[in-house]
LUMROTOR-395003 format. One line per 8 residues: number of its first residue (from 1); their letters; for each residue x, y, z of N, C-alpha, C. Coordinates in pm, whole numbers, padded with zeros to 5 digits. Layout:
LUMROTOR-395003
NUM) A) X,Y,Z,X,Y,Z,X,Y,Z ~ ...
end
This chain:
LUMROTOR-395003
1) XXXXXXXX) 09505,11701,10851,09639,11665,10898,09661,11721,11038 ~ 09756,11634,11095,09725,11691,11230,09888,11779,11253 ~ 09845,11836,11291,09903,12034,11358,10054,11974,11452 ~ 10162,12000,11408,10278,12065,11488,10334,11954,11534 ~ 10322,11844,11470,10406,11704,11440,10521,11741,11409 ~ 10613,11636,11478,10762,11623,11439,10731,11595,11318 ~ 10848,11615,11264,10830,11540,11103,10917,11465,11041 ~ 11045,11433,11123,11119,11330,11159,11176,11259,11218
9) XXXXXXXX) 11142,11238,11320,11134,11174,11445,11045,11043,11440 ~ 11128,10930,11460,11051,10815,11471,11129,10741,11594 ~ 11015,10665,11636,11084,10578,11772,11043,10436,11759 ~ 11130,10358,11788,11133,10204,11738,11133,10152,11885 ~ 11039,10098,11927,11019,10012,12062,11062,09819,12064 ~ 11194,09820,12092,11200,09648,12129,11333,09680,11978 ~ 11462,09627,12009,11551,09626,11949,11575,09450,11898 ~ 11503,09405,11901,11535,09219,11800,11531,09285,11656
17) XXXXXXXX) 11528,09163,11569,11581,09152,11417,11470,09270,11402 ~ 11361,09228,11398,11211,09308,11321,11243,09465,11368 ~ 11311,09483,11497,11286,09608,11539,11414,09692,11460 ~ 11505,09629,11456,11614,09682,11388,11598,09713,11228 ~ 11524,09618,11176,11496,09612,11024,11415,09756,10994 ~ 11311,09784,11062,11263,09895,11068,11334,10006,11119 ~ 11446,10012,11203,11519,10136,11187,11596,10178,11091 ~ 11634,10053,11048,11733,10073,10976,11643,10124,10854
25) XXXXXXXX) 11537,10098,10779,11480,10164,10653,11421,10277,10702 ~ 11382,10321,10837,11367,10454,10862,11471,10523,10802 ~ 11587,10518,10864,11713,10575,10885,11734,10584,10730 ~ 11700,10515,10620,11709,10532,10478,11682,10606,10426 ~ 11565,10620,10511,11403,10732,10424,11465,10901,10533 ~ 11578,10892,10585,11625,11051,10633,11552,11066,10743 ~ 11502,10933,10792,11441,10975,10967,11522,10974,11061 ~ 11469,11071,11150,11579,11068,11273,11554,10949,11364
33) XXXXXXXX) 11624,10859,11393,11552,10726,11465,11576,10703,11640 ~ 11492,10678,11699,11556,10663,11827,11487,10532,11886 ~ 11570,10462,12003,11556,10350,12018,11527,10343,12163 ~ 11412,10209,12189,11427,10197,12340,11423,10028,12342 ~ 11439,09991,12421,11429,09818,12524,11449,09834,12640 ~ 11372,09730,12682,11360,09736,12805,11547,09653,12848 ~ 11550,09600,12728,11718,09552,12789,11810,09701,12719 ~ 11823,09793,12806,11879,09908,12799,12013,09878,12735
41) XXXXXXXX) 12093,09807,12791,12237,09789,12711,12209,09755,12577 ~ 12139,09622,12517,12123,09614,12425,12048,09727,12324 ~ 11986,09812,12372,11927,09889,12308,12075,10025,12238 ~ 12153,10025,12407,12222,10158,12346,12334,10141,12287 ~ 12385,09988,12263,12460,09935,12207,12441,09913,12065 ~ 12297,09900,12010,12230,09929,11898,12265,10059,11833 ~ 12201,10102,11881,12227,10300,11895,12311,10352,11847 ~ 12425,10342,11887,12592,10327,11846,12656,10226,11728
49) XXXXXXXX) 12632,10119,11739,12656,10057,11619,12557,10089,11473 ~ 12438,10146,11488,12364,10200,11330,12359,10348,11364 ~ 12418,10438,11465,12385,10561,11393,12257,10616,11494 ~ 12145,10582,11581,12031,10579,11609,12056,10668,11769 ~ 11975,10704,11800,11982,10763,11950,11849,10669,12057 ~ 11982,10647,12135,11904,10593,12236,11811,10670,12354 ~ 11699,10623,12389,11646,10635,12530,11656,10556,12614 ~ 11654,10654,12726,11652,10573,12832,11486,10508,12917
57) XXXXXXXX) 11366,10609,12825,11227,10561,12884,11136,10573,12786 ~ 10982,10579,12811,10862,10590,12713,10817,10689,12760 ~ 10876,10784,12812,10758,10904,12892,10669,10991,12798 ~ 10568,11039,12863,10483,11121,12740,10553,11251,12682 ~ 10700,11287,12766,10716,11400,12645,10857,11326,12569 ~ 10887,11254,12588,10970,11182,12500,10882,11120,12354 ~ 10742,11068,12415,10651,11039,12279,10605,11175,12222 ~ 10602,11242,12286,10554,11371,12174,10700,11446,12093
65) XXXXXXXX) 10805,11391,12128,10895,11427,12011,10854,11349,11885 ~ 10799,11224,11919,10784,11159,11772,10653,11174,11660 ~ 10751,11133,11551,10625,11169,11438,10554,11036,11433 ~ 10631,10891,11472,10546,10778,11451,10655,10707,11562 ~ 10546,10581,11599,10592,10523,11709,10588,10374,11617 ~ 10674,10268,11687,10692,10143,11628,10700,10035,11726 ~ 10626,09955,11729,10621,09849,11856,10660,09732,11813 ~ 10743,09703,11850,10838,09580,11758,10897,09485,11901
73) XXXXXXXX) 10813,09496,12011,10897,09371,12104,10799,09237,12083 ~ 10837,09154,12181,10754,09033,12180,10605,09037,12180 ~ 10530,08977,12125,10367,09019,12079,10324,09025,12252 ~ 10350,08925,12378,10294,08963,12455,10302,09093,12544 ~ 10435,09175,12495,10447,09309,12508,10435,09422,12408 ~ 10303,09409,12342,10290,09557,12268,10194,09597,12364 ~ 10106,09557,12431,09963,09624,12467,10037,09777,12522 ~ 10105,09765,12641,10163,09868,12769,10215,09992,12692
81) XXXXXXXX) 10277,09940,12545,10388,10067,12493,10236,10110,12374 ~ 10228,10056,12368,10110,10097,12203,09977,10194,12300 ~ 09934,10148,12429,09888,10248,12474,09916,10358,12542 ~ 10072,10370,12572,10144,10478,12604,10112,10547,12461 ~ 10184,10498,12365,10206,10580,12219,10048,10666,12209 ~ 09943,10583,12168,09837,10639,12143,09786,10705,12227 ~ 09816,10727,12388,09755,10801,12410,09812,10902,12464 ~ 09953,10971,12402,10015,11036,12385,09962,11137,12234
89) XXXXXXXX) 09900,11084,12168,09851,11120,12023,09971,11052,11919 ~ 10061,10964,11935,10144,10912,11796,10067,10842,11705 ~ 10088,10862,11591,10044,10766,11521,10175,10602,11563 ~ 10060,10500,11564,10125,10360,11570,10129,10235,11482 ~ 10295,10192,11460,10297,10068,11345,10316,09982,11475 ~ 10244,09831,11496,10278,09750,11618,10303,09621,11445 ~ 10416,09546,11505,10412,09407,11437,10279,09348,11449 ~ 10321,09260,11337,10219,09139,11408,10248,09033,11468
97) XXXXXXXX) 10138,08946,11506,09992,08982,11544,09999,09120,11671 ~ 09906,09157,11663,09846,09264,11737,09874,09270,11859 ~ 09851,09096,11892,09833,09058,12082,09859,08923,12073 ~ 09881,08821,12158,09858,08732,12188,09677,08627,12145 ~ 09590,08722,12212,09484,08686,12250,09421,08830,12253 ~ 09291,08825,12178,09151,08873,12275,09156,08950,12375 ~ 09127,09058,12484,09131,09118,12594,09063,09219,12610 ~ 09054,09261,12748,08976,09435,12774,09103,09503,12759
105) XXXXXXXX) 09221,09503,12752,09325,09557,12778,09364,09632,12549 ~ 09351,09495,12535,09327,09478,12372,09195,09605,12308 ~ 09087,09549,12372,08960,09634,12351,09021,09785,12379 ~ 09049,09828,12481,09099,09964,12515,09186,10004,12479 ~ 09279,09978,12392,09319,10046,12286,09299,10060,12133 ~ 09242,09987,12147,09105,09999,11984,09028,10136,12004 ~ 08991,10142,12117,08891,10269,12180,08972,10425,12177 ~ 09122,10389,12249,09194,10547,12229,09211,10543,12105
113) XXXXXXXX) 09286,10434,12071,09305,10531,11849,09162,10558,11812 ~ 09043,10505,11838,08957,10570,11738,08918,10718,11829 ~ 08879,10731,11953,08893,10841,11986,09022,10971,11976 ~ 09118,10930,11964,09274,11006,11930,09245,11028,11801 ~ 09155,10937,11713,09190,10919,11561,09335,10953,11519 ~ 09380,10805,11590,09551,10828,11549,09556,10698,11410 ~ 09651,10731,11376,09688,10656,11259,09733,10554,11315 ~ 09686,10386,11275,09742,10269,11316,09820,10206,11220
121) XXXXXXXX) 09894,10123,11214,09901,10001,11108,09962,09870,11189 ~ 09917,09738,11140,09949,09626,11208,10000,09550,11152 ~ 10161,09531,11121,10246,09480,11024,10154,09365,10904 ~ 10157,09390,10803,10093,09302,10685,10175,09299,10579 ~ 10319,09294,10603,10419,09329,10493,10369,09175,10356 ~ 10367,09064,10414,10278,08988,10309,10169,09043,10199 ~ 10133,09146,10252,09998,09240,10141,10114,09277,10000 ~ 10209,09311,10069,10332,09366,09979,10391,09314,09930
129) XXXXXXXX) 10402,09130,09928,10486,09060,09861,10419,09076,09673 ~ 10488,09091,09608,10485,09048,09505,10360,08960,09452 ~ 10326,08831,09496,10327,08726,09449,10178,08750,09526 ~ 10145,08821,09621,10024,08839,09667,09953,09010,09571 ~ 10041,09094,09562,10060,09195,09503,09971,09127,09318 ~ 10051,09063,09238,09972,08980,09118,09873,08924,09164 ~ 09784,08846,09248,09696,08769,09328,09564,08894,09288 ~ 09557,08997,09366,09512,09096,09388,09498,09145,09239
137) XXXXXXXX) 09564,09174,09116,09566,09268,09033,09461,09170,08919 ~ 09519,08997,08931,09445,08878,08870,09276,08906,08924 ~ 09295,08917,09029,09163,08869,09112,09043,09014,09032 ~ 09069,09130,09054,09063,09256,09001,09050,09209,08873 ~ 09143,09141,08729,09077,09146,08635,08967,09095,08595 ~ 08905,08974,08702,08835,08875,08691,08873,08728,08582 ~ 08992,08777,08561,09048,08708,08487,09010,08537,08513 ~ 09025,08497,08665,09043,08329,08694,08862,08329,08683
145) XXXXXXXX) 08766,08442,08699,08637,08394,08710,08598,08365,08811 ~ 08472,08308,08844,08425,08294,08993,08519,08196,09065 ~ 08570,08231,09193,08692,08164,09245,08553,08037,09329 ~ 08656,07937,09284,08604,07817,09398,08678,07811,09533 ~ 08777,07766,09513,08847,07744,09658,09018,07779,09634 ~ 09058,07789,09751,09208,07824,09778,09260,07783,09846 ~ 09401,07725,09814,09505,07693,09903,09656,07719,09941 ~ 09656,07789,10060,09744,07828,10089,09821,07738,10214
153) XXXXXXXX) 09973,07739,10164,10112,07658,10255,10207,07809,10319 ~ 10279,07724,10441,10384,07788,10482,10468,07706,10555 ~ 10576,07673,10535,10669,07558,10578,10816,07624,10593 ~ 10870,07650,10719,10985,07647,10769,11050,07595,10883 ~ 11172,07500,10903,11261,07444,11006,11287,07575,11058 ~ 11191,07566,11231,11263,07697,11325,11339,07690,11396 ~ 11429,07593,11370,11541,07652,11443,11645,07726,11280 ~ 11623,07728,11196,11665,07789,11065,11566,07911,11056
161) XXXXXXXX) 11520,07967,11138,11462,08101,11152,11520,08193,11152 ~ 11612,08191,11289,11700,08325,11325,11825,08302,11375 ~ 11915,08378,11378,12074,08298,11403,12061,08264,11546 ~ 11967,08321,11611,11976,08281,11780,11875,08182,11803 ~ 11944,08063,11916,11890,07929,11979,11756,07950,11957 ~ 11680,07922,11850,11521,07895,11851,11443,07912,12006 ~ 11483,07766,12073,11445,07783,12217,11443,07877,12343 ~ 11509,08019,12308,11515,08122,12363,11396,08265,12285
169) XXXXXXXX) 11369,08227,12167,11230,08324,12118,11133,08302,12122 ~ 11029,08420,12105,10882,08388,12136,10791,08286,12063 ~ 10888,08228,11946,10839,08160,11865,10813,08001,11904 ~ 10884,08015,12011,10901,07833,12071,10802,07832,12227 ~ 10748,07959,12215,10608,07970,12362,10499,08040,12352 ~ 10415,07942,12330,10264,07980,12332,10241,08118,12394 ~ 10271,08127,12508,10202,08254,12633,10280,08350,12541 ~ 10404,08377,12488,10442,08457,12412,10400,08512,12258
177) XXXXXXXX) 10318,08417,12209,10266,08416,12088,10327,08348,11974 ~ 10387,08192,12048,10478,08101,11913,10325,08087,11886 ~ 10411,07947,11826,10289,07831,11756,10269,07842,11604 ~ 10201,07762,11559,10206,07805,11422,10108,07854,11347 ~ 09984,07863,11450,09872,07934,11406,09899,08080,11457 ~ 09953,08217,11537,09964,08289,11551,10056,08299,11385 ~ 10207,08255,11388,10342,08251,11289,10235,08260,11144 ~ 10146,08199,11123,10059,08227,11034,09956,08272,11012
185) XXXXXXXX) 09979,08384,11072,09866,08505,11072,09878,08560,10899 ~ 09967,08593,10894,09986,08637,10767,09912,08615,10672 ~ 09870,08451,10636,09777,08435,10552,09630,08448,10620 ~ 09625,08428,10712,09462,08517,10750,09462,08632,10732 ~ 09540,08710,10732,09533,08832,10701,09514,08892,10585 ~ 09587,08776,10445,09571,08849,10367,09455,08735,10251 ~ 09428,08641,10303,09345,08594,10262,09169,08672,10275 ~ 09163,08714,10407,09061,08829,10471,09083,08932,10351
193) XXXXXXXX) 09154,08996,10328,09196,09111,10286,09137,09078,10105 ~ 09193,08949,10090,09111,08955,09892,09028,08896,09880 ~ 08978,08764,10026,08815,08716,09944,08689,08746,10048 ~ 08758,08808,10155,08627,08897,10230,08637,08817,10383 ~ 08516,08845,10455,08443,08784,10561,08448,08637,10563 ~ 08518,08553,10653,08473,08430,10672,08345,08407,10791 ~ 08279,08312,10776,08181,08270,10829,08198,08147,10916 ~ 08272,08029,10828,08315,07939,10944,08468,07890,10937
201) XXXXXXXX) 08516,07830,11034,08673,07799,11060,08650,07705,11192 ~ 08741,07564,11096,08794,07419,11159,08913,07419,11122 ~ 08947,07330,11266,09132,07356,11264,09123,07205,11369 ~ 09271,07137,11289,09369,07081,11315,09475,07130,11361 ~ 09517,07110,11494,09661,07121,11524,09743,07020,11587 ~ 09853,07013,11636,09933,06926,11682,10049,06982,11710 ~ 10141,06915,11806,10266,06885,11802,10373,06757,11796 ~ 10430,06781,11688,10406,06608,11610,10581,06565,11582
209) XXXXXXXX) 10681,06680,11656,10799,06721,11611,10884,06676,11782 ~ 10992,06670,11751,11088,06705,11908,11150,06793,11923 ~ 11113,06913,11849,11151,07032,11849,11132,07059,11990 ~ 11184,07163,12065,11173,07166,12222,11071,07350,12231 ~ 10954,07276,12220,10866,07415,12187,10741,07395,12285 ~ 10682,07485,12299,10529,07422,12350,10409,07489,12306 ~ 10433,07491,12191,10341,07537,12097,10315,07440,12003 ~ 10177,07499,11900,10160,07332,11787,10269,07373,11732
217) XXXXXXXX) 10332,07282,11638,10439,07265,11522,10368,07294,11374 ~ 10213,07224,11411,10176,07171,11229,10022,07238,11290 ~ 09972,07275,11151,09848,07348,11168,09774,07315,11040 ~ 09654,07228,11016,09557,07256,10888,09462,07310,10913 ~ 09384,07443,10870,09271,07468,10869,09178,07496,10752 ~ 09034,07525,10777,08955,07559,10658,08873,07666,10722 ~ 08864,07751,10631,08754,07869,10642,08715,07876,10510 ~ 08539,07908,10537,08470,07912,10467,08428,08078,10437
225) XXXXXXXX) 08416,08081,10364,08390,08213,10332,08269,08274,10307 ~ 08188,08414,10357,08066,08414,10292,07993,08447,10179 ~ 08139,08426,10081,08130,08441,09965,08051,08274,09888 ~ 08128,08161,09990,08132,08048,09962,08234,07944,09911 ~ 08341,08055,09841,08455,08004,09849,08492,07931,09933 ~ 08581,07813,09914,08667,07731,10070,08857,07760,10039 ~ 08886,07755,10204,09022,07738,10220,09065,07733,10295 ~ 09211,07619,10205,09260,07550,10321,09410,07590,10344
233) XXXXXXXX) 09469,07563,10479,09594,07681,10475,09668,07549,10569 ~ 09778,07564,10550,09879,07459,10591,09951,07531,10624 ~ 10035,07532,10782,10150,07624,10829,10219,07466,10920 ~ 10312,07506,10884,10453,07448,10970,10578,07436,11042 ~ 10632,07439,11136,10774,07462,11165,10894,07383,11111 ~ 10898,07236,11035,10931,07120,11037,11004,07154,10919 ~ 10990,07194,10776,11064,07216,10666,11163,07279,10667 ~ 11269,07189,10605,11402,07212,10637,11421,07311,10518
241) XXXXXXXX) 11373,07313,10404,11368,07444,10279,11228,07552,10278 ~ 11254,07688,10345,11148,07767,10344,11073,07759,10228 ~ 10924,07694,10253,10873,07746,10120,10681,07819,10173 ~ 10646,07854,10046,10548,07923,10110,10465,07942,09965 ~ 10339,07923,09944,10261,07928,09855,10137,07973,09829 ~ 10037,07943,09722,09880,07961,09737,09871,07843,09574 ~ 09750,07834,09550,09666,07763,09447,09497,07817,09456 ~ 09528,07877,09362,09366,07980,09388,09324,07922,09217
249) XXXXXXXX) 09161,07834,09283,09094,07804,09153,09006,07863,09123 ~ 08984,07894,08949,08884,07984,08937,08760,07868,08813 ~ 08673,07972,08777,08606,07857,08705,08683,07882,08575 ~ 08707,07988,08527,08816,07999,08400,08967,07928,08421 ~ 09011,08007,08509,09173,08008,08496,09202,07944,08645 ~ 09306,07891,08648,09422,07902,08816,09492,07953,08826 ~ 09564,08039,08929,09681,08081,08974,09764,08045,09078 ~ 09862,07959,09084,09973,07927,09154,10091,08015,09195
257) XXXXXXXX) 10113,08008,09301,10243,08068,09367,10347,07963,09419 ~ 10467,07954,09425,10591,07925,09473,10692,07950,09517 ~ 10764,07990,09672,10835,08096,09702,10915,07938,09768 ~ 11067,07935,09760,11140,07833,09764,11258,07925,09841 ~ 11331,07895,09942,11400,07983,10039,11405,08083,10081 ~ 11501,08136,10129,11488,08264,10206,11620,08378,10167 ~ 11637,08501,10101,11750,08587,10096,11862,08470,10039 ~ 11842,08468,09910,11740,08522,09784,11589,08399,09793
265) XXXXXXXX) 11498,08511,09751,11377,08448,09784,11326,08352,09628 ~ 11348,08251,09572,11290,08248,09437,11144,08219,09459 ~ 11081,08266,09331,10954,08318,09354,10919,08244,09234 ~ 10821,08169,09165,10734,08182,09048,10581,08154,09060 ~ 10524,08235,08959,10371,08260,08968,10335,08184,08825 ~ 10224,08119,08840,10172,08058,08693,10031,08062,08739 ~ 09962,08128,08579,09831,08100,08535,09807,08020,08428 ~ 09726,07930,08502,09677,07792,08428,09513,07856,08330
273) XXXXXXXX) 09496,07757,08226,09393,07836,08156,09314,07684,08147 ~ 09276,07620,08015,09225,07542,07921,09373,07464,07869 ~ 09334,07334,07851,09487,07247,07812,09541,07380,07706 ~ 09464,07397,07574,09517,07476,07493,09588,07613,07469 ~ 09554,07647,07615,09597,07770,07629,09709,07822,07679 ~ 09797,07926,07665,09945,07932,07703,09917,07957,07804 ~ 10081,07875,07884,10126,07915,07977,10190,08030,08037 ~ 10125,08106,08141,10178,08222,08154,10276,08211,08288
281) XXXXXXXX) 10396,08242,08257,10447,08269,08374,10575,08340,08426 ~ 10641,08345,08596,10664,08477,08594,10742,08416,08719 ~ 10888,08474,08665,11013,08415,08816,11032,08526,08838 ~ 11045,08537,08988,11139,08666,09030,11265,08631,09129 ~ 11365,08718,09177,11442,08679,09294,11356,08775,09385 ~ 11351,08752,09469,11257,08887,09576,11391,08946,09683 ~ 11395,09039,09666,11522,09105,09815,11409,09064,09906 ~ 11442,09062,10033,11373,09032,10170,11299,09144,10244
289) XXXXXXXX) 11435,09229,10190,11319,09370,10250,11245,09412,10170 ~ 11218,09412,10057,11121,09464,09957,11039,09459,10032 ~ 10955,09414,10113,10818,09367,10151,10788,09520,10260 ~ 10894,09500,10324,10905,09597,10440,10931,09722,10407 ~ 11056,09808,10308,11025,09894,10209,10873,09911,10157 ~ 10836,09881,10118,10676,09938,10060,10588,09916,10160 ~ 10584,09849,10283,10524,09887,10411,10545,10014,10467 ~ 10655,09984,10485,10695,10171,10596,10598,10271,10468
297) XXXXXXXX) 10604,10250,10341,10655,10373,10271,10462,10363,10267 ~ 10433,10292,10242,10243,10314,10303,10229,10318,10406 ~ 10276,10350,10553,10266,10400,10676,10292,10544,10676 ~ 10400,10543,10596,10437,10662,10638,10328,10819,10544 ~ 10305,10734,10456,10199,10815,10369,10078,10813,10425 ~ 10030,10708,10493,09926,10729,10526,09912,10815,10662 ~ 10021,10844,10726,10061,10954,10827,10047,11107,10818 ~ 10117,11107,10672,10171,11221,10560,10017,11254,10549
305) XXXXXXXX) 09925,11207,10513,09790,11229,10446,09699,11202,10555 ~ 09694,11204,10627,09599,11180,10825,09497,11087,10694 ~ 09540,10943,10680,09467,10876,10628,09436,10758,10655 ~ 09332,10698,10671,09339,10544,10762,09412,10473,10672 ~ 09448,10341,10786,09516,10221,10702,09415,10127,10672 ~ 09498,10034,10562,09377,09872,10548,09405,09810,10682 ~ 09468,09822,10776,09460,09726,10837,09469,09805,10958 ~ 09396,09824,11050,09412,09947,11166,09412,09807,11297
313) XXXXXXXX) 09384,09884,11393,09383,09809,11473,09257,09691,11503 ~ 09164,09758,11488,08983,09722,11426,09021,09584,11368 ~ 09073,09616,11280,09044,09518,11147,09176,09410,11160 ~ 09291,09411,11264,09401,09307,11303,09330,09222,11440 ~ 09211,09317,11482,09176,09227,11617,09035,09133,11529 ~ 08970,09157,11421,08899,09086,11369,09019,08928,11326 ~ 09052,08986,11274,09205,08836,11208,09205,08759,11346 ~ 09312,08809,11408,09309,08762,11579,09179,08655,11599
321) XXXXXXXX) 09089,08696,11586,08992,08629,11634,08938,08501,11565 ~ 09004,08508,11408,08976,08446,11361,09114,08282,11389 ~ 09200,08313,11434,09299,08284,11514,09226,08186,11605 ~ 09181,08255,11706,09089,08208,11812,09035,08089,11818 ~ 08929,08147,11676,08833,08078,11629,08885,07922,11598 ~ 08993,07930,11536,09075,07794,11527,09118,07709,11623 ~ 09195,07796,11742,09213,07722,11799,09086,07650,11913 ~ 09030,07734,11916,08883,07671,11969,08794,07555,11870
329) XXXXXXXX) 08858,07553,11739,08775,07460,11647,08866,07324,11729 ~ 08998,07351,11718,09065,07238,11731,09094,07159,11862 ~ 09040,07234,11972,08991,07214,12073,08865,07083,12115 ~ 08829,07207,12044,08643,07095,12049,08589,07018,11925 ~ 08694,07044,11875,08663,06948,11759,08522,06981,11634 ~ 08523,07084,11615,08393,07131,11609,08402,07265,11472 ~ 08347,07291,11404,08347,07373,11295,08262,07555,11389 ~ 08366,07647,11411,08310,07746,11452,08278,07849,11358
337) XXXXXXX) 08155,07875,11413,08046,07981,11335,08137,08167,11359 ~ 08140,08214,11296,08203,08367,11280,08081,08479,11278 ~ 08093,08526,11406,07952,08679,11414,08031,08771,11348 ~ 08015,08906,11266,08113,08993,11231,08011,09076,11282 ~ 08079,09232,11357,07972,09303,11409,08075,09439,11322 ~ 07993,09504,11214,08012,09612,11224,08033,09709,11256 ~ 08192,09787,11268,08148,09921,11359,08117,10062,11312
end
């Protein structure tokens, strides 16, 4: 464990919805929270309305008051603050995705956390949903049997995203990290995370909508796995009812997911067997933050315990790439091959 850490002191970088959501469950868990943006009013206007103390900068002894740092602005601004943090010694939570893109800028801070050996994590609150949470515990019993293939959806109308003009967030500009292959990182992430290493990935994209964006709208891809498994993942901006799913076949059993709006989330999971066999299944309402609650609370333990995360920085720039990899399939039209280099 590392020596003469604050031990409640946390600092939340970039005050939008995500950045606030995380102060505010700091501020739950009895942390002292403090806030920065680069839009200073908005930040200290935050500040004051939840309770939080504002800064006015990122300097290195302002980061060494903190016990954990939080990078929550637009994806094409974490690199500048996440390598202030780390190489200050904080441990760092950055949203996701990681980056935009690929970089030496990207590379070099992969390099200070493992030299700092600071604690990373790269938002995967999806690992935490529920419905991926059973996925994982099924998969573990061997219950479905050797898995064949999987399919995973994600469908939401963005301008029904966030109460502010769609056309003013990063979600409606590429260079910022919209689109709907970044917006669906999530399931690369956690698809990586339960059936391993992919090997190859082809992608479809488009913009097929008059949504006023310049990013794709609609995204199909397939990755192959080097397990051999296949899957195929469908992301969208266009659905006017959030929904979001999987269909994972096994040679025994299936398991289906169904998540149908947003706050309250309805949820149901079914395992399919043999005609004869019962139906098992399982509704929930999901709170919204649940996901994010049991994130912080495995960040913050894994802080508590100088213990790596599943998902460090290493292992969010592998995803990323697999990102890449797509949009370069869909580019050239072409099925791309995946090197994985061990480190």
């Amino acid at each position: 464990m590392k020596e003469n850490l604050p031990q409640n002191n946390a600092l939340v970088i970039g005050v939008g919805s995500i950045g606030l959501r995380h102060a505010q469950n700091l501020k739950a868990k009895n942390m002292n929270v403090f806030l920065f943006d680069v839009d200073a009013e908005k930040a200290r206007n935050a500040a004051g309305r939840y309770g939080f103390t504002f800064v006015e900068g990122i300097t290195p002894e302002e980061l060494k008051r903190q016990k954990a740092v939080f990078i929550c602005t637009p994806t094409n601004y974490h690199i500048a603050p996440a390598k202030a943090a780390l190489s200050a010694g904080c441990d760092v939570f950055i949203e996701k995705p990681i980056a935009v893109n690929t970089s030496p800028e990207l590379e070099e801070i992969r390099i200070i956390a493992e030299e700092k050996e600071n604690i990373t994590l790269i938002g995967c609150n999806m690992r935490f949903h529920p419905a991926i949470q059973e996925l994982r515990r099924v998969l573990s019993s061997e219950e479905l049997g050797k898995i064949y293939s999987v399919h995973v959806y994600v469908g939401q109308y963005l301008p029904f995203w966030r109460t502010i003009d769609y056309r003013q967030t990063y979600s409606a500009k590429a260079a910022e990290g919209g689109g709907m292959l970044l917006e669906g990182i999530h399931e690369f992430d956690y698809l990586c995370w339960l059936f391993g290493k992919v090997e190859g990935v082809s992608a479809t994209i488009a913009k097929v909508s008059d949504l006023e964006i310049d990013a794709e709208d609609l995204a199909e891809i397939t990755l192959k796995f080097k397990t051999g498994i296949l899957a195929q993942l469908h992301f969208d901006c266009l659905q006017k009812t959030k929904r979001r799913g999987y269909e994972v076949v096994g040679e025994k059993k299936t398991i289906t997911w169904e998540s149908i709006g947003n706050a309250p989330e309805k949820t149901t999971i079914r395992i399919f067997g043999l005609p004869a066999d019962p139906l098992k299944e399982k509704e929930l309402i999901i709170d919204p933050n649940y996901m994010y609650t049991q994130e912080l609370d495995y960040f913050l333990s894994c802080v508590e315990k100088y213990s790596p995360t599943m998902n460090d920085i290493a292992n969010s720039i592998s995803t990323l790439k697999l990102v890449e990899a797509a949009k370069q399939s869909a580019r050239d039209k072409r099925t791309i091959s995946i090197n994985h280099v061990d480190r």
